[in-house]
C-alpha positions as CSV (number, residue, x, y, z in Angstrom):
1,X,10.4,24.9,-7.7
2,X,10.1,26.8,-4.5
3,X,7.8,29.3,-2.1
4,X,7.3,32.7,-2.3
5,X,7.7,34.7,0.9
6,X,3.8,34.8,1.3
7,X,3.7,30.9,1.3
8,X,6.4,30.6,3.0
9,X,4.7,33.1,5.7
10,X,1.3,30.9,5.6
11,X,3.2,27.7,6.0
12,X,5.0,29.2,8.8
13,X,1.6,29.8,10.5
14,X,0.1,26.5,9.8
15,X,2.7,24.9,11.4
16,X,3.7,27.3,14.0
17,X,0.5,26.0,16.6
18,X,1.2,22.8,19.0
19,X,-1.6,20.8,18.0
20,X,-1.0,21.3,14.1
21,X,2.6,20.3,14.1
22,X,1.2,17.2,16.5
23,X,-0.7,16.2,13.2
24,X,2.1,17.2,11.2
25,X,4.5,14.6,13.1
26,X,2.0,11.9,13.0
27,X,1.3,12.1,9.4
28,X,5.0,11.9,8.6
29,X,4.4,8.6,10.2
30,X,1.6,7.3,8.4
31,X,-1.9,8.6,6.6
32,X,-4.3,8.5,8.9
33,X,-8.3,8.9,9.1
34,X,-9.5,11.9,11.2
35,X,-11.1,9.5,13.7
36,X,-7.9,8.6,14.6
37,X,-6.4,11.5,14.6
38,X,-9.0,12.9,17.3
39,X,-8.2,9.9,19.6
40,X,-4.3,10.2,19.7
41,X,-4.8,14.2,20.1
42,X,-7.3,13.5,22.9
43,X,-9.8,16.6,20.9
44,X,-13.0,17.0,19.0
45,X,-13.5,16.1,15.5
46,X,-14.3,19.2,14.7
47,X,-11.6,20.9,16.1
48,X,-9.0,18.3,14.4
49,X,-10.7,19.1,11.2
50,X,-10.5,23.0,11.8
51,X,-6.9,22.2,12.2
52,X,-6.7,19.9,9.5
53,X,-8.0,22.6,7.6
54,X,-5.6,25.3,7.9
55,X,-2.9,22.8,6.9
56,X,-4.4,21.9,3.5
57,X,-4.9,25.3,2.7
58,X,-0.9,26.0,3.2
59,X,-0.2,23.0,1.0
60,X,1.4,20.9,3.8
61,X,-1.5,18.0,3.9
62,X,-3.5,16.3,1.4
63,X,-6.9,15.1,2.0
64,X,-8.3,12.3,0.3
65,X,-11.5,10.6,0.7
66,X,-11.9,7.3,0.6
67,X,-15.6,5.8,0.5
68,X,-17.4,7.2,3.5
69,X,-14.2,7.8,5.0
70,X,-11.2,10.6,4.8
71,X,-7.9,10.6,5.0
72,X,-5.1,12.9,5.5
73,X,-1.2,12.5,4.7
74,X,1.5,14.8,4.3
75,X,2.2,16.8,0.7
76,X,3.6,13.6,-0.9
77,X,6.2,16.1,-3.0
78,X,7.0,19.9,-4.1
79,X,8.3,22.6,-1.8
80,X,5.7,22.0,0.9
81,X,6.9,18.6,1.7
82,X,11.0,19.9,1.6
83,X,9.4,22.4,4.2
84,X,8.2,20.0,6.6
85,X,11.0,17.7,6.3
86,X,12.9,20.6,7.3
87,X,10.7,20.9,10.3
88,X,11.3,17.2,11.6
89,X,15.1,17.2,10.4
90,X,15.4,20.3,13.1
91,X,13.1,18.8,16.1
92,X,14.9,16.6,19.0
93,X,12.8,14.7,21.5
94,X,10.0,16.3,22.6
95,X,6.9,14.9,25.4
96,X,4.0,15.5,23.3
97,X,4.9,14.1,20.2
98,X,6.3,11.0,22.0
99,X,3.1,11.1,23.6
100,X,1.6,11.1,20.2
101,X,3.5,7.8,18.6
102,X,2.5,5.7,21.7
103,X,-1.0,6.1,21.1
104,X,-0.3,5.9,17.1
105,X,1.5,2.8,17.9
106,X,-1.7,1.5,19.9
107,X,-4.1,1.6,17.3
108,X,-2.0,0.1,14.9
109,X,-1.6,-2.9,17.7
110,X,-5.6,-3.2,17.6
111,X,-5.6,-3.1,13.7
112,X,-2.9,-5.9,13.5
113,X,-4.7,-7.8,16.2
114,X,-8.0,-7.2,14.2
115,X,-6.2,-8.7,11.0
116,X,-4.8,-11.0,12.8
117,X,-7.8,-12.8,14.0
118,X,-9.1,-12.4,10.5
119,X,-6.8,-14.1,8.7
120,X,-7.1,-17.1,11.7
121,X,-10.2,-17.2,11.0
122,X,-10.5,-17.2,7.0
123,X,-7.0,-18.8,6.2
124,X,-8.5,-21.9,5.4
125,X,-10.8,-20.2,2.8
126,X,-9.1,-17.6,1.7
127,X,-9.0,-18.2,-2.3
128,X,-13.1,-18.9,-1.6
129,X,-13.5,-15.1,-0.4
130,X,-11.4,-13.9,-3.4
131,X,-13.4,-15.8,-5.4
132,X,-16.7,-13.7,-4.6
133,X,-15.4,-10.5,-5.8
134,X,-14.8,-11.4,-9.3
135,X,-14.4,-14.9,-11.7
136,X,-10.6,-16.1,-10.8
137,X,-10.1,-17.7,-13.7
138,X,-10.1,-14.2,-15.9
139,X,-8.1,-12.5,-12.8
140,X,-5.3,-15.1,-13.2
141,X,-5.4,-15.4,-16.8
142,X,-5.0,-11.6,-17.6
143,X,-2.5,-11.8,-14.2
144,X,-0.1,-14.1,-16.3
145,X,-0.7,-12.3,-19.8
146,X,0.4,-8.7,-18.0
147,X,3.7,-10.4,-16.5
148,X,4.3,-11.8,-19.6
149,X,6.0,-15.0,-21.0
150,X,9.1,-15.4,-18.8
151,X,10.6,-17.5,-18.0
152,X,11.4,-15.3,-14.8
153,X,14.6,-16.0,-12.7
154,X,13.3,-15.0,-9.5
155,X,9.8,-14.1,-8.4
156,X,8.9,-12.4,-5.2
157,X,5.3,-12.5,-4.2
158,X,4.8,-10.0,-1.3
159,X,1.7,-10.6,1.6
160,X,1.8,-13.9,-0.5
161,X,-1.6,-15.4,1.6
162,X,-2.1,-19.0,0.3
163,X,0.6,-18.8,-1.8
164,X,-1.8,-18.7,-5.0
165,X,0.7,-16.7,-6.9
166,X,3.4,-18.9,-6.4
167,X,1.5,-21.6,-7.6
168,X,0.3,-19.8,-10.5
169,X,3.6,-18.4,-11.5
170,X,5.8,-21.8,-10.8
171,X,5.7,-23.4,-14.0
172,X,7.6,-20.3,-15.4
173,X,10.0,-19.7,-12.0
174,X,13.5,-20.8,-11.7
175,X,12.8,-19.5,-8.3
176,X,10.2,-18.2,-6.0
177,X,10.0,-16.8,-2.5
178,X,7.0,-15.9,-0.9
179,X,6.4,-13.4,2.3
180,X,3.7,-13.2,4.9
181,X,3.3,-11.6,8.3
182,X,0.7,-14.2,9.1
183,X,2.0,-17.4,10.4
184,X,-2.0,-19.1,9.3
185,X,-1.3,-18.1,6.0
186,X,2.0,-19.0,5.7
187,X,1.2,-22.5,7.0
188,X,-1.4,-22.8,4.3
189,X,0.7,-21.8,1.8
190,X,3.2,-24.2,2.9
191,X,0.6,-27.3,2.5
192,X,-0.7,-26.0,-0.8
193,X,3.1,-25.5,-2.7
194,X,4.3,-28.5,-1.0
195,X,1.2,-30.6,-2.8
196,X,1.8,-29.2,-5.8
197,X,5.6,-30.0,-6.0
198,X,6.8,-26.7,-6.1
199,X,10.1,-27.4,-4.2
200,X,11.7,-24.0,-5.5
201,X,9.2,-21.9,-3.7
202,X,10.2,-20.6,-0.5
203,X,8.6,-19.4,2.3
204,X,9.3,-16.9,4.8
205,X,7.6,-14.6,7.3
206,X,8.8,-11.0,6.3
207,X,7.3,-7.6,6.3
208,X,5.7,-5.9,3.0
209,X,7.6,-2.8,4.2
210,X,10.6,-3.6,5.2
211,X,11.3,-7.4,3.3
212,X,15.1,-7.2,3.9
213,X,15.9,-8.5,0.9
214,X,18.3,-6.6,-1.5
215,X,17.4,-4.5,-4.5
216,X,17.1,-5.2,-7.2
217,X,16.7,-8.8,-7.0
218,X,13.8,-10.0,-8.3
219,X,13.1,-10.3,-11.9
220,X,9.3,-10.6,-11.2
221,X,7.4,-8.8,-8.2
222,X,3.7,-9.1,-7.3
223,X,1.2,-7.5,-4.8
224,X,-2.0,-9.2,-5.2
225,X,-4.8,-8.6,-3.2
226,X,-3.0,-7.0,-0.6
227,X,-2.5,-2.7,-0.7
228,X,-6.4,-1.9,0.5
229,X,-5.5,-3.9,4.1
230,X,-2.9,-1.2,4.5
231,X,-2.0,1.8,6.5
232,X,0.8,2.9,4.0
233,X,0.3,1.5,0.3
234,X,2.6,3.8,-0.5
235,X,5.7,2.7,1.2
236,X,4.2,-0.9,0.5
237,X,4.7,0.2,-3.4
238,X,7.8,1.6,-2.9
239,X,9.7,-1.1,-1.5
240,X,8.3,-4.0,-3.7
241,X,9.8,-1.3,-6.8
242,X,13.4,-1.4,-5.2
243,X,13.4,-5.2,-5.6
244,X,12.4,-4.9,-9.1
245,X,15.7,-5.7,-11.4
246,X,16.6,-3.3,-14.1
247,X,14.6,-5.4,-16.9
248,X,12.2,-6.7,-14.3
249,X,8.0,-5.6,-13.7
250,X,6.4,-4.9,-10.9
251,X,2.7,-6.6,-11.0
252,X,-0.1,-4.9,-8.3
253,X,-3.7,-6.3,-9.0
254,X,-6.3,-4.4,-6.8
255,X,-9.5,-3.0,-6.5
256,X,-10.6,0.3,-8.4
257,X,-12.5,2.6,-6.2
258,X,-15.6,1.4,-4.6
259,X,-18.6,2.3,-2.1
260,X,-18.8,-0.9,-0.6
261,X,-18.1,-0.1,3.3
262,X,-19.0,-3.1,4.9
263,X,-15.7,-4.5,3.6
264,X,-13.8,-2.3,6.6
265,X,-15.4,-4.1,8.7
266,X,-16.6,-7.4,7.6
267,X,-12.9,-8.3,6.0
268,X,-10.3,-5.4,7.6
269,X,-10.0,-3.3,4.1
270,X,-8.6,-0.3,5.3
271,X,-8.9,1.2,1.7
272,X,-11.7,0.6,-0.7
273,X,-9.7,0.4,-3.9
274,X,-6.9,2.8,-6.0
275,X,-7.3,5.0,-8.7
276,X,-5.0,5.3,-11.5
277,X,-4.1,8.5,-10.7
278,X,-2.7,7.9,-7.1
279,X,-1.3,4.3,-8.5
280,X,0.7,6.2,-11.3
281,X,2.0,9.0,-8.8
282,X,3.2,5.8,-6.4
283,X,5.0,4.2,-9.4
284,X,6.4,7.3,-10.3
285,X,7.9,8.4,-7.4
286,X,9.4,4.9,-7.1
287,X,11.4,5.3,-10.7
288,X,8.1,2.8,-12.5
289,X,5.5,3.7,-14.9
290,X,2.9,1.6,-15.8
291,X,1.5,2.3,-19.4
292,X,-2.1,1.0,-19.4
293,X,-3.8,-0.7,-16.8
294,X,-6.2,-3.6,-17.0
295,X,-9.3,-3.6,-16.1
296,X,-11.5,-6.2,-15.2
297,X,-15.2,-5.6,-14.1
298,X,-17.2,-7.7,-12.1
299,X,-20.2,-10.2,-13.3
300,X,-22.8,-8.6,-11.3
301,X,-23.7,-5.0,-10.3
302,X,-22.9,-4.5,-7.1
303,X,-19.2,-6.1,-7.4
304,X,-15.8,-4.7,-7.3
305,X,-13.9,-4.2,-10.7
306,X,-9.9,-6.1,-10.2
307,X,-7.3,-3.4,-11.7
308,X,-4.0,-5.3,-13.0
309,X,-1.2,-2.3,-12.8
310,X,1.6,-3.9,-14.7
311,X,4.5,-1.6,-14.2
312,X,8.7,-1.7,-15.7
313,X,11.3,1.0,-14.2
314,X,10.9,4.2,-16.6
315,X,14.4,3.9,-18.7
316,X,12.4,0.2,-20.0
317,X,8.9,2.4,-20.9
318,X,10.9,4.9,-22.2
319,X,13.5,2.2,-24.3
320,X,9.8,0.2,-25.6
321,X,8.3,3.7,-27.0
322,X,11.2,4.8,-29.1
């Protein structure tokens, strides 16, 4: 698939004014909401949204909303992203746009330090706060009935928090490793698998983006609880997919979309829940599909319904419907 001359012309345009390409470079970084988008560029929201405008409109950003709030990241595929990757692959070093990842890298210190302190403050409760979304028991129970029977060689738990998944999964794990940037957690975690007995669960402080472990090398792979505290689910999905082994899964369980805002700032969600749609597209651009997702709603009205995406790389789907 490609552009014709007119898009190519209108694309040209978009990105052909200082500012635009400014938000351009920075959401090549990461998405981003236009409140902070209007503080790195040092201009008014509406301005940033005129801009931000324009750029939709030539197919080079997507918008997105979000609960009360909107985000904005580059075309996640097609021509239009080939076209802006063309852009960055031709720019060298440039003032401005240095300018730009400074301040980028600024708020994502405050937003660290901000989950940080959260997670200090909660570690010892954590498993009581997941508790008060929706009935554990059911959450763990369909949990081990979507990963299936196992036994499973190796099981990587990514943003592992008290190590709940370890525990959970043990009894079926020749081996387990568990990864958290926060040292609280990880000291939690280390109490709870230690009292339990579970000597062949590891853990280690390590990055949900970058793990540094090798592909492919994990039989079992779960993100629970942990995509809507991120800047980039995305690349948090794609890089728990590349440790998934040939016949391996790849379990998320998450929040489905919700109006509950207080959670951005009472607990440090960044993103009020996942829709299938944008889940499926993740998967898929990461080589995993994930036939049905579960769906588990909450007891009382005004809770948040858990969403169990169990997914396998596509040749397995593929292998199962035939």
């Amino acid at each position: 698939m490609s552009l014709s001359a007119d898009q190519i012309v209108e694309a040209l345009r978009a990105a052909g004014e200082p500012t635009r390409f400014r938000i351009l470079s920075l959401l090549a970084r990461e998405e981003l909401a236009v409140a902070e988008l209007t503080r790195i560029l040092g201009q008014s929201q509406p301005r940033v949204s005129r801009h931000l405008k324009l750029l939709i409109a030539a197919g080079l950003v997507e918008r997105f909303p979000d609960g009360a709030w909107v985000f904005y990241r580059l075309a996640t595929h097609g021509p239009e992203r080939a076209f802006t990757d063309q852009l960055f692959a031709l720019m060298g070093q440039d003032a401005a746009i240095a300018r730009d990842a400074a301040r980028l890298s600024t708020i994502r210190a405050e937003r660290a330090k901000a989950a940080d302190d959260y997670f200090a403050q909660n570690a010892a409760r954590w498993d009581e706060l997941r508790s008060l979304y929706v009935a554990e028991a059911d959450v763990e129970a369909a949990i081990l009935s979507a990963a299936g029977k196992g036994p499973f060689r190796r099981i990587v738990d990514l943003g592992t928090g008290s190590g709940r998944m370890l525990r959970l999964f043990a009894p079926q794990a020749k081996a387990a490793l568990g990864l958290d940037l926060s040292q609280q957690m990880l000291n939690i975690a280390r109490q709870e698998t230690a009292k339990a007995g579970l000597a062949h669960c590891e853990l280690r402080h390590g990055d949900v983006f970058a793990t540094r472990l090798p592909g492919g090398s994990a039989d079992l792979v779960v993100v629970h609880q942990v995509l809507h505290y991120l800047a980039d689910p995305a690349a948090a999905v794609a890089e728990a997919a590349r440790l998934v082994a040939p016949d391996g899964k790849l379990l998320i369980v998450d929040f489905a979309p919700h109006a509950l805002e207080y959670l951005r700032e009472a607990h440090q969600h960044r993103r009020l829940g996942f829709s299938d749609e944008e889940m499926a597209r993740w998967l898929d651009a990461a080589g995993l599909k994930c036939p049905t997702p579960i769906a588990l709603p909450p007891a009382g009205a005004n809770g948040l319904t858990v969403k169990i995406w169990a997914a396998e790389p596509a040749a397995n789907t593929q292998r199962s419907a035939a």
